[in-house]
DRENMARLO-352251 format. One line per 5 residues: number of its first residue (from 1); their letters; for each residue x, y, z of N, C-alpha, C. Coordinates in Angstrom, 2 decimals. Layout:
BEGIN
NUM) A) X,Y,Z,X,Y,Z,X,Y,Z | ... .
END
This chain:
BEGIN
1) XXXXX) 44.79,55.27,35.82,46.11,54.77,36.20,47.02,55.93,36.56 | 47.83,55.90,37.75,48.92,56.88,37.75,49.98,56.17,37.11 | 49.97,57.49,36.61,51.91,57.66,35.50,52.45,57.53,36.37 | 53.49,56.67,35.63,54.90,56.63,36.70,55.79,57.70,36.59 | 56.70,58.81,37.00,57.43,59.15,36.97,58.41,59.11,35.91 .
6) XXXXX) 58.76,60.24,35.22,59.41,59.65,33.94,61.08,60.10,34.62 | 61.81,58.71,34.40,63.49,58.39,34.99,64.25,60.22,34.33 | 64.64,60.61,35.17,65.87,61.68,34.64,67.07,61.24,33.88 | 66.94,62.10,32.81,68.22,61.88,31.56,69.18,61.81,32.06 | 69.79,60.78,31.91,71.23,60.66,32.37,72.18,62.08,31.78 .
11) XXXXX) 73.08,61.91,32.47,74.17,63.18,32.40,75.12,62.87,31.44 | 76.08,63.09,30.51,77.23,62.85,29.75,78.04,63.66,30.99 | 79.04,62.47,31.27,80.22,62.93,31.87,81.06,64.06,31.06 | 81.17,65.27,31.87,82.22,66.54,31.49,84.04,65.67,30.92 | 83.72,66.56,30.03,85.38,66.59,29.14,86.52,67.08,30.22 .
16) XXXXX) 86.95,66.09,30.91,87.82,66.64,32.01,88.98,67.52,31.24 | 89.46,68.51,31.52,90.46,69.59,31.16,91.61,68.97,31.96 | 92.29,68.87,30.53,93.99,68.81,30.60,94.85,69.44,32.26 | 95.27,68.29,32.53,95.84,68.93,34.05,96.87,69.78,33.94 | 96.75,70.62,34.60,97.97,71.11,34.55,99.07,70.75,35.13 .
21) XXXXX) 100.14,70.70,34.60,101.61,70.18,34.96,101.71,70.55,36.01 | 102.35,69.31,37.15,103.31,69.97,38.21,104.33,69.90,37.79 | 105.40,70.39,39.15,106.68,70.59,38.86,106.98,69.16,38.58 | 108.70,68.81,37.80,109.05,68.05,37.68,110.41,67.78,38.88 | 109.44,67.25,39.82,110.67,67.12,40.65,111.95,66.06,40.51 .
26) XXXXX) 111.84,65.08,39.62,112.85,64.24,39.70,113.42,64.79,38.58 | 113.89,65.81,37.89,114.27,66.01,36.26,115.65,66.08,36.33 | 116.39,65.94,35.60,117.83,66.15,35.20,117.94,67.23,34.68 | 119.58,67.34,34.92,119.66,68.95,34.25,119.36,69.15,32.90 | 119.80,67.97,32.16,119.14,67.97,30.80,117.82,67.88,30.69 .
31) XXXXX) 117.27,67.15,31.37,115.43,67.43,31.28,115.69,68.67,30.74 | 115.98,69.81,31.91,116.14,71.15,32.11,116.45,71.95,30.80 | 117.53,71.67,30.25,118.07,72.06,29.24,117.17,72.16,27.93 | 116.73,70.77,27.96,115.80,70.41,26.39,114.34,71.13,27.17 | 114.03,71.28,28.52,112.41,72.11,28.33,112.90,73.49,28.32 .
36) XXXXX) 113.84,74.32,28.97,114.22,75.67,28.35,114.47,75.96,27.09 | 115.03,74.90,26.76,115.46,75.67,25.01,114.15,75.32,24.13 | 112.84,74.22,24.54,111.76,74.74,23.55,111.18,75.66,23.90 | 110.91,76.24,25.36,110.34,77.36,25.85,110.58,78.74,24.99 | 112.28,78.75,25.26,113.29,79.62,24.66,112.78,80.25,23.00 .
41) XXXXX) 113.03,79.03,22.15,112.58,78.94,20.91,111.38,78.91,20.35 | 109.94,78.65,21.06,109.28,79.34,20.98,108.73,80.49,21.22 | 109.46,81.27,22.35,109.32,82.72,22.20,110.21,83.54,21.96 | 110.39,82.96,21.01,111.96,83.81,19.89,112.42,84.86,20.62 | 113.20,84.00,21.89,113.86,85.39,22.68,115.13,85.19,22.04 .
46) XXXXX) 115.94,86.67,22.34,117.32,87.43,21.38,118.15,86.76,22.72 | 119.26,86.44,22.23,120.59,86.02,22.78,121.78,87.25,22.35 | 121.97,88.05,23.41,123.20,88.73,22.64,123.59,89.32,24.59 | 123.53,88.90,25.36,123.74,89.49,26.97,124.68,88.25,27.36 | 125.87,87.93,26.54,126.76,87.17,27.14,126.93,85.44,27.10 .
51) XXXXX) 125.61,85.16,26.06,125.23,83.98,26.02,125.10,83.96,24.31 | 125.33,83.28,23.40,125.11,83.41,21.92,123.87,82.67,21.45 | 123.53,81.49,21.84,122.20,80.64,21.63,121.48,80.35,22.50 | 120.66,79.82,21.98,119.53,78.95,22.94,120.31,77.83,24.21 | 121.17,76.74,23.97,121.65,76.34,24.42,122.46,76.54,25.44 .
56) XXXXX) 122.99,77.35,25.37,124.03,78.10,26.19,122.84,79.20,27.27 | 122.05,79.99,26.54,121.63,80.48,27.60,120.81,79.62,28.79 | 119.41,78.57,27.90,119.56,77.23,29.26,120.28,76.88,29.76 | 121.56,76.44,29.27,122.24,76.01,30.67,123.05,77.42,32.00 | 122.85,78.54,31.08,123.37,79.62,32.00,122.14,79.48,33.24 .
61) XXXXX) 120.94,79.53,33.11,119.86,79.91,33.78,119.88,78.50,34.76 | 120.39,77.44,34.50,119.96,76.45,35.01,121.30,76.08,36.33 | 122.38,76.39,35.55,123.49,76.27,36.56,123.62,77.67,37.27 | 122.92,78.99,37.19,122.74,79.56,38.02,121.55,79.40,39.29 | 120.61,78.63,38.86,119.83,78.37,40.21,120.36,77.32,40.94 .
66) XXXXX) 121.27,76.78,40.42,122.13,75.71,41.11,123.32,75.50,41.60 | 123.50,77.13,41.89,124.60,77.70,41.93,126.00,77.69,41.67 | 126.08,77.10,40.20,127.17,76.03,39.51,127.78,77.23,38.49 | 129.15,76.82,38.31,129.44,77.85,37.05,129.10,76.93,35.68 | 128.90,78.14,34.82,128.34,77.13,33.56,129.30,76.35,32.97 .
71) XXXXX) 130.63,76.11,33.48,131.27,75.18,32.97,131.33,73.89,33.74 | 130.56,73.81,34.50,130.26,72.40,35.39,128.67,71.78,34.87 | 128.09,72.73,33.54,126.78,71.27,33.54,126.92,69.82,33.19 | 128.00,70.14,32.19,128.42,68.43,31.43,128.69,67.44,32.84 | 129.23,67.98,34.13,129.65,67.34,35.32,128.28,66.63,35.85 .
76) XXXXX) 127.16,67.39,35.87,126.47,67.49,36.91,125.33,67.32,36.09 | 124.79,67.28,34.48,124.14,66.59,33.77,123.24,65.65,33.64 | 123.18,64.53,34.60,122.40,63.89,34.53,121.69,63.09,35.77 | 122.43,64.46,37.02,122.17,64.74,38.30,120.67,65.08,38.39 | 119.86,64.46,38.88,118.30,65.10,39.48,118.36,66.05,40.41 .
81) XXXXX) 117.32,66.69,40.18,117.01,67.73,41.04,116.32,67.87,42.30 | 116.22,68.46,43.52,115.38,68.13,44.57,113.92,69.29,43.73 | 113.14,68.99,44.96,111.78,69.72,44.69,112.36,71.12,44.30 | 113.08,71.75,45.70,112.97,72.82,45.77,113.44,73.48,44.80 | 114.98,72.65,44.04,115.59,73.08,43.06,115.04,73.39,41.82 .
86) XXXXX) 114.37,72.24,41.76,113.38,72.18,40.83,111.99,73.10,39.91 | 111.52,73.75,41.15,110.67,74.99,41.51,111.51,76.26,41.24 | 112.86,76.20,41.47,113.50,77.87,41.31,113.78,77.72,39.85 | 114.07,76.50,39.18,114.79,76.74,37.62,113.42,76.67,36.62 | 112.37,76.46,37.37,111.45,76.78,36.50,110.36,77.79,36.36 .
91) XXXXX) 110.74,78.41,37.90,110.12,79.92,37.79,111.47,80.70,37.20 | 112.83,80.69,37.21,113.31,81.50,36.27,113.58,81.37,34.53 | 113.42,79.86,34.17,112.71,80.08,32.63,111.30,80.55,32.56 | 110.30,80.57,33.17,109.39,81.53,32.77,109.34,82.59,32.90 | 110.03,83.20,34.11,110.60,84.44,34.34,111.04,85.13,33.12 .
96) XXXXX) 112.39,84.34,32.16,112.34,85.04,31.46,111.50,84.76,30.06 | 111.26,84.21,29.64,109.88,84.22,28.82,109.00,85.30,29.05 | 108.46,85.21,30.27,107.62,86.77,30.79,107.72,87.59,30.77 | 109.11,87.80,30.87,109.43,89.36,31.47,110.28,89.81,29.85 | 111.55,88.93,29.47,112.16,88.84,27.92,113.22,89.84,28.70 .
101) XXXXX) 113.58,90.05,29.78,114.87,90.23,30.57,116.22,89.41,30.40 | 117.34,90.63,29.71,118.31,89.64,30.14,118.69,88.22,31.16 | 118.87,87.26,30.62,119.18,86.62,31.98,120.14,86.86,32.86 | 121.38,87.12,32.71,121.65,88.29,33.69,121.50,89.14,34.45 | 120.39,89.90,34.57,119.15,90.60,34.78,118.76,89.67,36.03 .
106) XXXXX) 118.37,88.54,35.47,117.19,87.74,36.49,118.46,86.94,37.27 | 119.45,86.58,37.38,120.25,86.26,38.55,121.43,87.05,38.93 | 121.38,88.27,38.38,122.51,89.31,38.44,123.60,88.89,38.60 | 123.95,88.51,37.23,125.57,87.91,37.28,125.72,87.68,35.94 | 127.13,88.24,35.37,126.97,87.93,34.04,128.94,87.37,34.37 .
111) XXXXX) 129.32,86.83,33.44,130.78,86.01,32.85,131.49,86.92,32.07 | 132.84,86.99,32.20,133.77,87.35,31.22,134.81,86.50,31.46 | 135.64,85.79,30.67,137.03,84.92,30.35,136.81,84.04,31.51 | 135.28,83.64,31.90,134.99,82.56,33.14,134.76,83.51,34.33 | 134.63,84.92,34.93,134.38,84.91,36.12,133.39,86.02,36.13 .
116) XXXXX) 133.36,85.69,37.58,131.62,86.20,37.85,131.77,87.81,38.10 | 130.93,88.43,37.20,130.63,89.76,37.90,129.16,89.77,38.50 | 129.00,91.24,39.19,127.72,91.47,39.42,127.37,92.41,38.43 | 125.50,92.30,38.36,124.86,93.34,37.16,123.64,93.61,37.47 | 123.13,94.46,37.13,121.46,95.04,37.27,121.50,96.13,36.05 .
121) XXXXX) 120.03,96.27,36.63,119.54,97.65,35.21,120.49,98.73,34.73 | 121.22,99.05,36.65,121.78,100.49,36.29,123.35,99.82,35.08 | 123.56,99.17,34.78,124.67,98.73,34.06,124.12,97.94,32.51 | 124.86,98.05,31.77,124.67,97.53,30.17,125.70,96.05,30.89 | 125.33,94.58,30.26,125.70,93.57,30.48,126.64,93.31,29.86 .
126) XXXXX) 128.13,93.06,30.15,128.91,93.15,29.95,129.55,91.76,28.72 | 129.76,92.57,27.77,130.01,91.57,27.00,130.82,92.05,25.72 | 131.92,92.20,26.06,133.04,93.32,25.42,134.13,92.16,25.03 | 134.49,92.19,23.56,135.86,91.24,23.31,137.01,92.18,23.72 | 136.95,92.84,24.82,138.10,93.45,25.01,139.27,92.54,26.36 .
131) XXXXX) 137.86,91.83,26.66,138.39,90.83,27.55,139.18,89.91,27.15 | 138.92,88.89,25.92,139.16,88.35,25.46,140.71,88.79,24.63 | 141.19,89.95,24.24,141.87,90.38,23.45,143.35,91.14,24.81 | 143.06,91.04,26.25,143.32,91.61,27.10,143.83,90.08,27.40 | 143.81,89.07,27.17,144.04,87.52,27.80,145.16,87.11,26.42 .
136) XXXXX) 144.75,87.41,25.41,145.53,87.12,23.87,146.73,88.03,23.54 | 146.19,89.07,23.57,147.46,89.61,23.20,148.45,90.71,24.01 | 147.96,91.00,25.31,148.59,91.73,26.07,149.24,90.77,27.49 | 149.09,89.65,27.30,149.56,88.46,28.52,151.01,88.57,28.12 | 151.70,87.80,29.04,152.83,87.24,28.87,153.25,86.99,27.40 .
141) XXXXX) 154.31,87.22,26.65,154.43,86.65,25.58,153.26,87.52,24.01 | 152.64,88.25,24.85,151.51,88.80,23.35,152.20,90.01,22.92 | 151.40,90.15,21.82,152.24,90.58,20.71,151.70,92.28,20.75 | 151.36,92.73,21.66,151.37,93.95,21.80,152.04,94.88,22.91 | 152.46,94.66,24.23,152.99,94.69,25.03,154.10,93.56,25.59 .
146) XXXXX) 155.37,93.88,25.75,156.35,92.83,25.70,156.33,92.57,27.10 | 155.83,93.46,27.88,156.25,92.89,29.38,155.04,93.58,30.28 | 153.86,92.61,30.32,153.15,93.23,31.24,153.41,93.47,32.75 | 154.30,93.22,33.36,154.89,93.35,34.76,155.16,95.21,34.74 | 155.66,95.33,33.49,156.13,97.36,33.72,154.82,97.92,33.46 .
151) XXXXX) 153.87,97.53,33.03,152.57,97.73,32.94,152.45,98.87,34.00 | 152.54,100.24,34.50,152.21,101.07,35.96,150.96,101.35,35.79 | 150.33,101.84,34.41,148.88,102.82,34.77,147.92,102.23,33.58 | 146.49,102.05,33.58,146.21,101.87,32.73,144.69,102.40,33.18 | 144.09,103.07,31.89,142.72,103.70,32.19,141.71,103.15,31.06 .
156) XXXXX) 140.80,102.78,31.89,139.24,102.28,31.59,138.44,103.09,31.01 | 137.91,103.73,29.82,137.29,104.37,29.65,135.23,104.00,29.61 | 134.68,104.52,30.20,133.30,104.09,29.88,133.28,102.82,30.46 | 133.85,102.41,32.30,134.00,101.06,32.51,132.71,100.58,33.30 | 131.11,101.17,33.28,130.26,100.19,33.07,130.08,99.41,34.34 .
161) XXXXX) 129.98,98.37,34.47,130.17,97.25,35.50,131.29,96.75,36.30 | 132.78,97.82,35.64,134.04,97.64,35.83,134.92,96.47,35.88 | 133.86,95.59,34.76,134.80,94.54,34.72,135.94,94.58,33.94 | 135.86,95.50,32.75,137.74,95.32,31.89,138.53,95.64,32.99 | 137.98,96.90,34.05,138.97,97.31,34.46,139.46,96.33,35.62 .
166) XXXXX) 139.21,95.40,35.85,139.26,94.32,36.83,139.71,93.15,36.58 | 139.79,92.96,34.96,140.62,92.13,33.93,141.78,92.87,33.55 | 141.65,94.00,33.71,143.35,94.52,33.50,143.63,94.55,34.88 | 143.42,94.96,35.85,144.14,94.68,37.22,144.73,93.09,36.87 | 144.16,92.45,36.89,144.43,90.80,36.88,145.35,90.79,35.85 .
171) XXXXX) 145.56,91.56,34.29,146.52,90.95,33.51,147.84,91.90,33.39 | 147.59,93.13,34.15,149.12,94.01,34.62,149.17,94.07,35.68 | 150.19,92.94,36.79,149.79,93.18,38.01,150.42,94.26,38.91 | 151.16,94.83,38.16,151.88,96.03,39.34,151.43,97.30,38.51 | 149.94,97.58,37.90,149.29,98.68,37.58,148.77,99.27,38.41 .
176) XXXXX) 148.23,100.39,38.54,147.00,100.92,39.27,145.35,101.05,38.03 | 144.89,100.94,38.02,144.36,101.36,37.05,142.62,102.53,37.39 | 142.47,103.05,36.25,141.18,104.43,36.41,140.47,103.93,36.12 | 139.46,104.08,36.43,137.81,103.57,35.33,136.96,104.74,35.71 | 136.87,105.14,34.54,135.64,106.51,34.44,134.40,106.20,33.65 .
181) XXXXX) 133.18,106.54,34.08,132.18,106.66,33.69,131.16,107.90,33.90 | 130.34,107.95,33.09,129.57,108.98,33.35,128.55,109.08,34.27 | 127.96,107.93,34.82,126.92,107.37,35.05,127.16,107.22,36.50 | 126.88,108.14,37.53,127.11,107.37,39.07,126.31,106.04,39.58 | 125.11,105.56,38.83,124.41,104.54,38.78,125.83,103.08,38.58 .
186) XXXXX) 126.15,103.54,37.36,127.28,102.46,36.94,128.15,102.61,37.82 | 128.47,103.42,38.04,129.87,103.38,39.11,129.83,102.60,40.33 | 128.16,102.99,41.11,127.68,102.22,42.04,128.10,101.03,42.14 | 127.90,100.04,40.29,127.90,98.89,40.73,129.43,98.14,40.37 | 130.12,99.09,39.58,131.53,98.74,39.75,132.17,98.76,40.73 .
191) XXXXX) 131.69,99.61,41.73,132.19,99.63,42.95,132.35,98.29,43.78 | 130.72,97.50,43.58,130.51,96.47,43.95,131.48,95.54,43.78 | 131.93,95.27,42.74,132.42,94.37,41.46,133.91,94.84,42.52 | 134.56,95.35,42.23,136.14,95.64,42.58,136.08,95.86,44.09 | 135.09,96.26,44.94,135.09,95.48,46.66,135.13,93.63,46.46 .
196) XXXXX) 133.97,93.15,45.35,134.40,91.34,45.81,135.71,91.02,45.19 | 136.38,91.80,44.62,137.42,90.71,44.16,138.65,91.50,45.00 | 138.46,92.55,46.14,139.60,92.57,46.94,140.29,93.61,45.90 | 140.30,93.92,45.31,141.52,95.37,44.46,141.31,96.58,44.32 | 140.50,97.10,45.91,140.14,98.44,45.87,141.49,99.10,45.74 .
201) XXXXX) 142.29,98.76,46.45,143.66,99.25,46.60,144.14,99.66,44.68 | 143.88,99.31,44.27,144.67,99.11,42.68,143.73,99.81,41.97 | 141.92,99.71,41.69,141.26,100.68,41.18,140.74,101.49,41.46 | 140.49,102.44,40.45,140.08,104.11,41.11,138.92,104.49,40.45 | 137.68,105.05,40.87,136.57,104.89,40.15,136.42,107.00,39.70 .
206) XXXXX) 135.87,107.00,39.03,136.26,108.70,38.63,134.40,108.49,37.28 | 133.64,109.93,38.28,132.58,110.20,37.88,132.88,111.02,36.76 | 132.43,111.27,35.47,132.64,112.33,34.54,133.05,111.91,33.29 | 133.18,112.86,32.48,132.70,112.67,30.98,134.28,112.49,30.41 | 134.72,110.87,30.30,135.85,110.60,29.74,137.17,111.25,30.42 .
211) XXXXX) 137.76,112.14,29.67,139.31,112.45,30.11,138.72,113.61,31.15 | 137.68,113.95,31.50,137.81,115.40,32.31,137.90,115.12,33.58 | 137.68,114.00,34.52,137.83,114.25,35.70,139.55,113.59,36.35 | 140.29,113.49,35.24,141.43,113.07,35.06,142.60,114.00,34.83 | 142.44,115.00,34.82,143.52,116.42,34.25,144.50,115.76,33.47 .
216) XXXXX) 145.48,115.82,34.01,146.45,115.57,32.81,147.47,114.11,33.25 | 146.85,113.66,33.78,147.68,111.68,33.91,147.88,111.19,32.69 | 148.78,110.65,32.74,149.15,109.62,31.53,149.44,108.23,31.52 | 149.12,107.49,30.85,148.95,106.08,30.77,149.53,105.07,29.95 | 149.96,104.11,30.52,150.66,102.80,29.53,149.91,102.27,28.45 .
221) XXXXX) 148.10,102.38,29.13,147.57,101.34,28.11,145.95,102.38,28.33 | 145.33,102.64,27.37,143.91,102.90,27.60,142.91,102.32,26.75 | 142.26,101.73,27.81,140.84,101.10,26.56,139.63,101.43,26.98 | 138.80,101.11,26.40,137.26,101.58,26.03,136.68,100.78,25.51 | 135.52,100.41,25.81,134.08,100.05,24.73,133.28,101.28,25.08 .
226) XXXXX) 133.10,102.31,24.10,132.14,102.76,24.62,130.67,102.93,23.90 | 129.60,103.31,24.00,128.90,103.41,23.24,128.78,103.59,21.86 | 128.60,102.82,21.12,129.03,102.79,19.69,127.85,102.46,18.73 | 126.23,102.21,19.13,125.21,101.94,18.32,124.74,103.26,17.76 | 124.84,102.74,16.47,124.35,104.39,15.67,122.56,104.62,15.41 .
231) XXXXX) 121.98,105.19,15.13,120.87,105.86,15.50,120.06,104.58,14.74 | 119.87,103.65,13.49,118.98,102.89,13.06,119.22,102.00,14.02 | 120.60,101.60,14.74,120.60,100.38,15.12,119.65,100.48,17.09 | 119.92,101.30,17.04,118.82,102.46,18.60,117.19,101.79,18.17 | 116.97,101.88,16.70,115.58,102.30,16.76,115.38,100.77,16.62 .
236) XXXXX) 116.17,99.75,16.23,116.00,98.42,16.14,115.87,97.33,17.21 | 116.93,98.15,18.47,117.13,97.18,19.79,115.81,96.42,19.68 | 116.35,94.88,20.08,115.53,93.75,20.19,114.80,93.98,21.76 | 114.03,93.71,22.19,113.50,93.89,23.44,114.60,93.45,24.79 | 115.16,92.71,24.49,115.95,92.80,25.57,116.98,93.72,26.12 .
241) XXXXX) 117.50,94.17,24.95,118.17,95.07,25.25,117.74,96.48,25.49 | 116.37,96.40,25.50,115.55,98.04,25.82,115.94,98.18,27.78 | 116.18,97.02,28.31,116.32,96.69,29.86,117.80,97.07,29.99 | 118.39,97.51,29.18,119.75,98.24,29.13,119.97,99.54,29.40 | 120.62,101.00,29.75,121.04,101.70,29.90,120.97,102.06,28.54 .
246) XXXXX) 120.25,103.23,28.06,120.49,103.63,26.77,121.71,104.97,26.86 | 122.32,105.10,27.53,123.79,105.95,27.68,124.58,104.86,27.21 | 124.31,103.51,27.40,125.33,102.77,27.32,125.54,102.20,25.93 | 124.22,102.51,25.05,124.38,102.20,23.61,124.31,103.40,22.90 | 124.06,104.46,22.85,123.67,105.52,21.98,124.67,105.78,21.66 .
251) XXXXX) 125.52,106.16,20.21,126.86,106.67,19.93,126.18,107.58,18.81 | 125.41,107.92,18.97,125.04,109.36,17.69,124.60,108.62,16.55 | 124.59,109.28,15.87,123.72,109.51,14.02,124.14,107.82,13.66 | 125.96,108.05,13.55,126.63,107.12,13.06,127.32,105.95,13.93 | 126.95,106.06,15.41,127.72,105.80,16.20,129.10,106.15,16.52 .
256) XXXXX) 129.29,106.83,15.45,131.29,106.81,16.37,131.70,108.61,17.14 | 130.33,109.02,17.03,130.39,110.29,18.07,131.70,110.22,19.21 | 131.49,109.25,20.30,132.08,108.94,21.54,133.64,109.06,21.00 | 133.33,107.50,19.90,134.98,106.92,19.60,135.80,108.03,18.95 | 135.04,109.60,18.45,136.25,110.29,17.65,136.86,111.17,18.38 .
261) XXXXX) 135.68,111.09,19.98,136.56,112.20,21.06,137.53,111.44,21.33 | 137.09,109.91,21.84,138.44,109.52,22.57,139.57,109.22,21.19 | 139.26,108.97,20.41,140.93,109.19,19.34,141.00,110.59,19.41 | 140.56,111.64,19.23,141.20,113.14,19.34,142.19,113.09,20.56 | 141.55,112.89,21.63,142.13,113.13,23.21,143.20,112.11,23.47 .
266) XXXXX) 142.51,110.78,23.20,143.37,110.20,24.00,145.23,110.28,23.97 | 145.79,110.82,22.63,146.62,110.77,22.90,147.66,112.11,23.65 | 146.99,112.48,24.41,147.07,113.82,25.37,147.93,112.84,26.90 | 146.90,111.61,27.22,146.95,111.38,28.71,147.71,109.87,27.88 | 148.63,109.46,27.03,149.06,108.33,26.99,150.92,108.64,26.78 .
271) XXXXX) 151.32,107.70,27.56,153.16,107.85,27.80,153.44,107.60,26.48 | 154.96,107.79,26.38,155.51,107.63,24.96,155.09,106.06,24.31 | 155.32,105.13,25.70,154.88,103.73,24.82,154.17,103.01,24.88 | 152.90,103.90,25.30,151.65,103.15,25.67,150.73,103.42,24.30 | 149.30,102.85,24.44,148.70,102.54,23.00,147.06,102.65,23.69 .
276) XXXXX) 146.36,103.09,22.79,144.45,102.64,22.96,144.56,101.46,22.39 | 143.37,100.62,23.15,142.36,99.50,22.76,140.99,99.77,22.91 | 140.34,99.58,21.54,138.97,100.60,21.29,138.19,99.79,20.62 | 136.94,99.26,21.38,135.79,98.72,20.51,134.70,99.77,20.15 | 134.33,99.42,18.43,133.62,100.17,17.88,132.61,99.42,17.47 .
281) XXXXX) 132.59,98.06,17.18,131.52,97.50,16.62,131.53,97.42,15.13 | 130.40,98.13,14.43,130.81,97.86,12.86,131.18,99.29,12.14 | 132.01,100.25,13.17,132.28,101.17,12.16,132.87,101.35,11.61 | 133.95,100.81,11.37,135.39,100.12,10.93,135.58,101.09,9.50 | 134.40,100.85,8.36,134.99,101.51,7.48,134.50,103.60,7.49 .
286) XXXXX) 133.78,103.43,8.13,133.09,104.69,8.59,134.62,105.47,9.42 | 135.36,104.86,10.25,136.02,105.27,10.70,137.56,105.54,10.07 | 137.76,104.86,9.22,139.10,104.89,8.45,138.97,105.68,7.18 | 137.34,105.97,7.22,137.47,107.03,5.91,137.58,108.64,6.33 | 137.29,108.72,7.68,137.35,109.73,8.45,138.85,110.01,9.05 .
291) XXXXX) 139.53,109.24,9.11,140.86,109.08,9.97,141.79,108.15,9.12 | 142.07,108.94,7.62,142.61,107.94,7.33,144.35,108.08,7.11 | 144.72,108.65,8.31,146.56,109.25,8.03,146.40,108.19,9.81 | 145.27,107.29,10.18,145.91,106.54,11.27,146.21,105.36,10.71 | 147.52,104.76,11.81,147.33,102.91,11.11,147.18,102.04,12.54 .
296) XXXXX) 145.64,102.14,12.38,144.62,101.18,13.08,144.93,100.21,13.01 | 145.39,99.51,13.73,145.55,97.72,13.37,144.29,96.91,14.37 | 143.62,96.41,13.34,142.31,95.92,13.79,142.45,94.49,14.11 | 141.77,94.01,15.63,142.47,93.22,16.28,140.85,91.96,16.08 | 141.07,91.05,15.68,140.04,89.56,15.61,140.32,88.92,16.94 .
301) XXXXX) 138.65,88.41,17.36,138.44,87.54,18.36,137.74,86.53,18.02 | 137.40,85.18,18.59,136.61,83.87,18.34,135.68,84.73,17.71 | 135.04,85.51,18.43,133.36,86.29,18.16,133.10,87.20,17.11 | 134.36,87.77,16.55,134.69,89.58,16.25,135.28,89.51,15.14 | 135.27,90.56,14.42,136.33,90.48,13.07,136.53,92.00,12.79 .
306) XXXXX) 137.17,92.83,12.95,137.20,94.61,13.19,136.47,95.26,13.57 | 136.10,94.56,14.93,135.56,95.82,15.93,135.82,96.06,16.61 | 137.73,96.23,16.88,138.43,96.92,17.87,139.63,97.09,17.50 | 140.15,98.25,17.81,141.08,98.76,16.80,142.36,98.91,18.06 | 143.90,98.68,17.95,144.59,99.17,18.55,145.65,100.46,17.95 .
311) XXXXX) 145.67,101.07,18.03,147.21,102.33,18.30,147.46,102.62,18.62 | 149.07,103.10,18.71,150.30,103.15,19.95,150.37,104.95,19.43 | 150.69,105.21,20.79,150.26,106.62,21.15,151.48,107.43,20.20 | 152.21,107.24,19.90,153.40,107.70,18.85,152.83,108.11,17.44 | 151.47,107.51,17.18,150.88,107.41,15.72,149.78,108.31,16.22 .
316) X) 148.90,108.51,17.51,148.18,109.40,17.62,148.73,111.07,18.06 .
END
């Protein structure tokens, strides 16, 4: 007898693999919001570039590809997205997941008291309560300057991205004001910053190390943030902030290297009734045990609680 042919073993159908997601083209901005902030929170990225949480930085990233200021998501909330839109806000949350870049960084633009600057590498991201304290207590009516209109000169020390100095143009309007930095990189992009808002006429950009490329001018009002992280807090930076300018954080051993030139000096280039405004961060008692015949009056913000000190040039 011929054998028949023995039938071939059937096959077990393959374990089809999990598809991968497309985009979500119909999503809301909140879709948006709630898939960035688990993204966010599972890769325990640091919030400290102008944004405080998780929340806030999704919606920064999201109303920047949508070219919205972040005080219009609650508006625009439960607005869908087209494809295309759709595709840019979700290559820049993975963007930063990937990369762990400021977000600022990834749409070059960071906020102070609501408005837009520009930013990149060559600049530290601007996020100074000096802004905030420049709107409170030196406006109309604040309790440190009685009349910002006589306001004539006021100098920027260490101005970075040149935004204080572009918030004091805006809050003394018949000033001129200086902004010096060390950094011609930074200057570059302050330059930028004070061509879009039209007040080349009013600021003056000056390369060099604090009071030296300034001889002997004197001033109504001088402020500063300047580098103020002291040497453990250097060796700690969270990864995002390694994408920073380390000129722009290093303040020595203790940090207040920078801050004891400019209290020595500054009161050289300040008029009889003008005053420093000086962020230090947390050196507060480091500094009053060192300087203690000054009377620092240490100024609180929403964010802050003595890390910026004012005195009127009569006491320095």
């Amino acid at each position: 007898m011929t054998k028949r042919a023995k039938a071939p073993a059937k096959r077990r159908p393959a374990t089809p693999k999990p598809a991968k997601p497309k985009p979500f083209e119909r999503w809301t901005l909140l879709d948006f919001l709630r898939y960035a902030t688990s993204r966010f929170i599972e890769a325990e990225l640091v919030f400290a570039h102008g944004t405080d949480d998780v929340l806030a930085e999704a919606a920064f990233l999201v109303c920047e590809a949508l070219h919205l200021h972040p005080d219009q998501f609650e508006m625009f909330a439960t607005v869908r997205t087209t494809e295309a839109e759709t595709r840019k806000i979700l290559e820049l949350i993975e963007s930063r997941v990937a990369t762990r870049k400021p977000a600022a960084y990834l749409v070059n633009k960071a906020y102070m008291l609501g408005l837009p600057f520009y930013v990149d590498e060559r600049v530290i991201v601007p996020r100074s309560f000096i802004g905030e304290l420049l709107d409170s207590h030196f406006s109309e009516g604040g309790s440190l300057i009685d009349d910002p209109a006589a306001v004539e000169g006021v100098l920027d020390l260490c101005t970075g991205s040149g935004c204080l100095a572009i918030l004091a143009a805006r809050a003394f309007p018949h000033a001129k004001v200086d902004a010096v930095d060390i950094s011609k990189d930074a200057l570059d992009v302050a330059a930028r910053n004070v061509t879009d808002y039209g007040i080349g006429h009013r600021i003056s950009l000056h390369e060099g190390d604090l009071f030296k490329p300034l001889g002997g001018k004197r001033y109504d009002l001088i402020i500063s943030n300047p580098p103020y992280v002291d040497a453990e807090g250097m060796a700690g930076l969270p990864r995002e902030c390694r994408f920073e300018p380390k000129l722009a954080f290093d303040g020595g051993a203790d940090g207040l290297d920078i801050v004891r030139r400019i209290l020595t000096e500054a009161g050289r280039h300040l008029t009889p009734q003008g005053g420093l405004l000086c962020e230090i961060g947390r050196g507060r008692e480091l500094l009053e045990a060192e300087f203690p015949q000054l009377p620092l009056l240490w100024l609180d913000t929403q964010e802050s609680e003595g890390e910026v000190f004012w005195i009127g040039a009569k006491d320095l």
